[in-house]
TORMI-766550 format. One record per residue: z, x, y of N, C-alpha, C, O in turn; residue in one letter. Coordinates in steps of 0.2 Angstrom, whole numbers, plus 5000, padded with zeros to 4 digits. Example, Ala and Ser with C-alpha at 12.3 -4.5 7.8 and 13.67 -1.06 7.14 Angstrom:
503950664972503950624978503950664984504250714983a 503550644989503650684995503950645000504050675006s 
//
This chain:
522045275212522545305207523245275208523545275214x 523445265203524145225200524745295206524645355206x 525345265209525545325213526045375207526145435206x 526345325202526545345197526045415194526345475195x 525445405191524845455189524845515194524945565191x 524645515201524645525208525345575208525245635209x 525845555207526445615207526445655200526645715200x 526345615193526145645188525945725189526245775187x 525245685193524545765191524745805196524645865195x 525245775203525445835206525945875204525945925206x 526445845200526945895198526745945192526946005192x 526445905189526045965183525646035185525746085183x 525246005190524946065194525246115199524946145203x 525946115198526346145202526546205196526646185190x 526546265199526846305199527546305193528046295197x 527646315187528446325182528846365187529346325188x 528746425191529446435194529446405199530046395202x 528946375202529246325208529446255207529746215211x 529346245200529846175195530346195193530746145192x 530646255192531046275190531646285197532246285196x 531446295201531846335208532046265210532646255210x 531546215210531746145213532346105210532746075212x 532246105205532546105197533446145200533846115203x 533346195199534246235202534346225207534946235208x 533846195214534046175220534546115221534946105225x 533946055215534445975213534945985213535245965217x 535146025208535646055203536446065208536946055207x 536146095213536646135217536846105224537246115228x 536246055226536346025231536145945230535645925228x 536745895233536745855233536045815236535745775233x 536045845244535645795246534645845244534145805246x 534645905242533845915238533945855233533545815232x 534345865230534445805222534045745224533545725222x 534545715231534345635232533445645235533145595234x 533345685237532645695241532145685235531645655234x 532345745231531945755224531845685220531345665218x 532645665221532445575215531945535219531645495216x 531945535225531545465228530845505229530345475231x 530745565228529845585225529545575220528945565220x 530145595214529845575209529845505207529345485203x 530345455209530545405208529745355205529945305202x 529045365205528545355202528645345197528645295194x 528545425195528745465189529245405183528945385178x 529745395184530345385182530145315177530345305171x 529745285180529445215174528845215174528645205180x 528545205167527945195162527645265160527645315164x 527445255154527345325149526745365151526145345152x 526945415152526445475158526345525148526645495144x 525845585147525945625143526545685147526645695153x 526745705140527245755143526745825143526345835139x 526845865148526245915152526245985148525746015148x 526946005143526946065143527246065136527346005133x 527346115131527946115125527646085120527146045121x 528046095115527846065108527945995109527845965104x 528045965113527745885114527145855117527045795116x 526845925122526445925123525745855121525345855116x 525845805126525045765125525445705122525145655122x 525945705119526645625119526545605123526545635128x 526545535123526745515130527745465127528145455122x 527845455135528645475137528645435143528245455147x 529245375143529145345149529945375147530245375142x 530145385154530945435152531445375157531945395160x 531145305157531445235158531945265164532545245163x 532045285169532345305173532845365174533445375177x 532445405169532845475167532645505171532445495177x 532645595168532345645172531545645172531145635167x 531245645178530545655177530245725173529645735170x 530845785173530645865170530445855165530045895163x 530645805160530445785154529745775152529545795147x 529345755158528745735158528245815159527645825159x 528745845161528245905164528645955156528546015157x 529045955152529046005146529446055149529346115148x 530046035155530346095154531246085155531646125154x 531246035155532046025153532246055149532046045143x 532846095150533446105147533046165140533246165134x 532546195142532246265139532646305133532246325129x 533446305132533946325128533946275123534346275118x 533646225124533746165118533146155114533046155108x 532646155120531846185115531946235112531946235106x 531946315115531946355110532346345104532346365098x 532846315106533246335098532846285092532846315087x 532446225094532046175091531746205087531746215081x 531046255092530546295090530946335084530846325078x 531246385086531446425081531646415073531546445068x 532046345074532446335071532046275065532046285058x 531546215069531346175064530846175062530446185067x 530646175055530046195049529646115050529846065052x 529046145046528846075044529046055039528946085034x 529145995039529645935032530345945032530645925027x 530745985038531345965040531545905040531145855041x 532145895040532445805040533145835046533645865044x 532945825055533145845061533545775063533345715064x 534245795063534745745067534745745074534945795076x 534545705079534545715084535145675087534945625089x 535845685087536545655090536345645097536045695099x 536445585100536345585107535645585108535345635110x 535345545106534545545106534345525116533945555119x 534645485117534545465126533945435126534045385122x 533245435129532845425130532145435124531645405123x 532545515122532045525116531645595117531445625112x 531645635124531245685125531445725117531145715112x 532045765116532045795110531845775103531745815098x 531845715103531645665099530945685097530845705091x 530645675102529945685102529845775100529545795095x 530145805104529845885100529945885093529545905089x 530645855090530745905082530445835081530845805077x 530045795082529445755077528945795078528845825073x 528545825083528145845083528145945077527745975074x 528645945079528746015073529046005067528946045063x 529445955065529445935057528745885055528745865050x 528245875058527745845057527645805052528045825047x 527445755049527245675047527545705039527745665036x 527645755037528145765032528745775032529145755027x 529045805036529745785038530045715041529745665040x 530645695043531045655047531345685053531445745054x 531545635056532045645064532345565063532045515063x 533145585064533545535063533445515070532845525071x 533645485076533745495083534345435083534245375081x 535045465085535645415086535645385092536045425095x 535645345096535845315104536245255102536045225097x 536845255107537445205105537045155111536845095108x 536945175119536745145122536345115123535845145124x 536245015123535544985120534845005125534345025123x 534945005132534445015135534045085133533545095130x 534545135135534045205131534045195125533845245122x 534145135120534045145113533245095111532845095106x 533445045120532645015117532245075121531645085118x 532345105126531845155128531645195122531045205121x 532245235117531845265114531345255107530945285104x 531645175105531045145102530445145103530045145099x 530445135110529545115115529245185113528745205110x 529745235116529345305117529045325110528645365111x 529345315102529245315095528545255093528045265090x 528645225095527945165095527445175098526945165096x 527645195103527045225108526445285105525845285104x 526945325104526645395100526445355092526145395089x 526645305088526645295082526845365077526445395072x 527545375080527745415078528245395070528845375070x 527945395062528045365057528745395053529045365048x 528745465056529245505055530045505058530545535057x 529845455063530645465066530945395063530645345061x 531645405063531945325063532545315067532945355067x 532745255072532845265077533445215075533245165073x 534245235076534745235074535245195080535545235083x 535345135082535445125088536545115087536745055085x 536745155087537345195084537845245088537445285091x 538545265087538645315091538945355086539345325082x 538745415085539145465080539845445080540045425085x 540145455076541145455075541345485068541045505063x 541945485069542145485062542145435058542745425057x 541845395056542145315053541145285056540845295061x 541045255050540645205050541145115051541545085048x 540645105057541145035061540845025068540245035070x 541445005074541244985078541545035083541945075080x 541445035088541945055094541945035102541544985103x 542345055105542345035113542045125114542245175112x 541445105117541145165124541045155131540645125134x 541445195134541445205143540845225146540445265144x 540845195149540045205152540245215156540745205158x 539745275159539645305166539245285171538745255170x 539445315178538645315183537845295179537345265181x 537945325173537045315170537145315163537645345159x 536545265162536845265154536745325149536945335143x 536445385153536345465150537345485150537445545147x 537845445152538345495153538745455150539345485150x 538745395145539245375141539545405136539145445132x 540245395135540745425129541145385124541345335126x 541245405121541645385115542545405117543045365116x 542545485120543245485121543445495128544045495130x 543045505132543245505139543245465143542745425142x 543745425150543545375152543045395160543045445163x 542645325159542045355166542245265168542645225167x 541545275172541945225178541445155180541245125185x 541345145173540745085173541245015168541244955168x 541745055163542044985160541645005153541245055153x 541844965147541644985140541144945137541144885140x 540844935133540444885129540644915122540944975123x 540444905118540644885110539944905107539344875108x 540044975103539544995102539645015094540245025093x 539245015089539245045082539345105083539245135088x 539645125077539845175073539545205067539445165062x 539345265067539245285060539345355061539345395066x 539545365054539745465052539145495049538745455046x 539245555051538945615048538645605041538045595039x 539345605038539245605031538845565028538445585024x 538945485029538745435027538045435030537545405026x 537945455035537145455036536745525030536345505026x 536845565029536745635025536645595019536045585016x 537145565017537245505011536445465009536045475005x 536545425016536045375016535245425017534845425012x 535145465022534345495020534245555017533745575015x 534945595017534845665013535145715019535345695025x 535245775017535745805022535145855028534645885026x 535345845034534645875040534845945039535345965039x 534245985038534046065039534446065049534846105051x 534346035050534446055060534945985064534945925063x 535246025067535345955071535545955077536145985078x 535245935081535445945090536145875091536145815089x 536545915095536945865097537245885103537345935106x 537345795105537545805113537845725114537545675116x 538345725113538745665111539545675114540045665111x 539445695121539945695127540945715127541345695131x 540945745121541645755119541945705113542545695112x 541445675110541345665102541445725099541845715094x 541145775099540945805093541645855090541545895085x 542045825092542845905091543145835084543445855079x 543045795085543345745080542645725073542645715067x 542045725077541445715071541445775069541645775063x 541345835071541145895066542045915063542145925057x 542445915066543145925061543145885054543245915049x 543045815055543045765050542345785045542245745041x 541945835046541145805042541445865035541745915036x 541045845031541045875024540445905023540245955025x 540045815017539445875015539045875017538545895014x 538945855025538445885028538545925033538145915038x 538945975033539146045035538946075028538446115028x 539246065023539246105015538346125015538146175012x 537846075018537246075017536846175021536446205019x 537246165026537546225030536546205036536046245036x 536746155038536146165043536346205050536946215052x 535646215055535746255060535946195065535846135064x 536346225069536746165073536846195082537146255083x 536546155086536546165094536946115096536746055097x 537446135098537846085102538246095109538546145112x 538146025113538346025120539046015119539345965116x 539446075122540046085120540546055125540446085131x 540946015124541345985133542045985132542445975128x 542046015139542746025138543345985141543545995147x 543645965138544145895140544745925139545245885139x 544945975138545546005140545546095139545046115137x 546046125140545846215140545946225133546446215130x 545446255132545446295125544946235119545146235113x 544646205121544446125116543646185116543346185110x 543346245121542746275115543046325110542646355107x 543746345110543946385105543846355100543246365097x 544246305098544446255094543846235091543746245085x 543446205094542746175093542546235087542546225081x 542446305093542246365086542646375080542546375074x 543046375082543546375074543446335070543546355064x 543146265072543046225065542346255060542346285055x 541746245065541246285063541146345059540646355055x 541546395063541846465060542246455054541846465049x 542746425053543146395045542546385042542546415037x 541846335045541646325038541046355037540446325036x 541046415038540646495037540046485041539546515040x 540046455048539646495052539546525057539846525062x 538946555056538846615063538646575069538146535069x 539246605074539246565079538846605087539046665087x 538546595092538246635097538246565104537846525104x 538646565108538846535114538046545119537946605122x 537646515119537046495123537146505132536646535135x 537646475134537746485140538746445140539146415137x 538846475146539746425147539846405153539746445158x 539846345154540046325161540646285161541046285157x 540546255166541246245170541646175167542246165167x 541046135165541246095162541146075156541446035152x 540446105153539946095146539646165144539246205148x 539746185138539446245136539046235129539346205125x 538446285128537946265122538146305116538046365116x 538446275110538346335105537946315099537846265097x 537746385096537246385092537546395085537846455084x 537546365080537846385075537446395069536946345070x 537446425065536846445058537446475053537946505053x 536946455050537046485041537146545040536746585041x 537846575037537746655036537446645028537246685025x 
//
């Protein structure tokens, strides 16, 4: 057996709170982290199914991402809001598509009558998350290789350590490449306006959502990775949302990025 497959079936058969405990242990400690990537490191390239969650039985090669993706428990506040949130024949924005894990859930819950936009600016995670859409013959997604902004165009984006950590407005420590642009609105325009929309587009979003019209006026449910690039930018962020009538509910707040959930009153 492939050692890839071989760390697969053992992580699956492990224990949710003992994946989860290792999971906050990465998190918190430098050298668990690095021990953890060179075990999974198998794991990390060619498409395994994902073990758990409304994606359950997709397969997903998470091209040198997280392997947790493959085991259905990444980032648990972002699925439930999914579940809760997207119907079948939903038309779901996914800002900040990365590799595709979310991607793959709201196609499996808006189902072959719905749509899932999926945006990545970054070419490598943007051919990863075509492979992962083709693989599944997934007929519903369409795969946008773009970075949200105000302005349909071009832009310069700073890359990070990993192509999971590039921005639009922050600098990181890789140097810039030239990536497309497109808005909100203009996309609502082109396929119609999304019932849901997850985003996580690195301290973009205080300039996309202040500038978006009629696809706020659409009044979909909205989950966003809130970052904060100076004190008081998640007030600020709330006030725009709030102005444009929604109810707002803060997911978690951290030190550097925090989740909010906003809905239609």
């Amino acid at each position: 057996m492939p050692l890839g497959d071989a760390m697969h079936r053992l992580a699956r058969s492990a224990p949710a709170p003992l994946i989860d405990w290792l999971q906050g242990l990465a998190n918190r400690n430098p050298r668990a982290r690095a021990i953890l990537a060179r075990l999974s490191s198998p794991m990390r390239h060619g498409a395994f199914p994902i073990a758990s969650g409304p994606a359950e039985g997709l397969l997903m090669d998470v091209a040198g991402s997280r392997p947790s993706y493959l085991l259905g428990t990444a980032e648990p506040e972002v699925v439930k809001f999914l579940v809760e949130q997207v119907k079948p024949g939903d038309t779901v924005f996914d800002l900040g598509a990365n590799v595709g894990y979310f991607t793959l859930i709201a196609a499996a819950l808006t189902g072959p009558a719905g749509r899932v936009m999926a945006y990545e600016p970054m070419p490598d995670n943007a051919e990863a998350l075509r492979r992962n859409v083709q693989i599944n013959g997934l007929a519903n997604v369409e795969v946008v290789e773009a970075a949200i902004s105000e302005h349909d165009g071009t832009a310069e984006i700073n890359v990070g350590p990993s192509d999971q950590a590039a921005s639009l407005v922050t600098v990181r420590d890789r140097g810039t490449i030239t990536v497309r642009t497109v808005s909100l609105d203009a996309e609502a325009v082109r396929v119609g306006a999304p019932a849901v929309i997850k985003c996580d587009i690195e301290g973009a979003e205080y300039g996309v959502f202040a500038g978006a019209g009629p696809v706020l006026a659409a009044r979909p449910s909205l989950l966003c990775e809130v970052h904060r690039l100076e004190e008081g930018d998640e007030d600020r962020f709330e006030a725009i949302l709030r102005g444009r009538g929604f109810t707002l509910q803060w997911l978690d707040r951290g030190d550097w990025t925090s989740h909010l959930l906003a809905t239609a009153r």
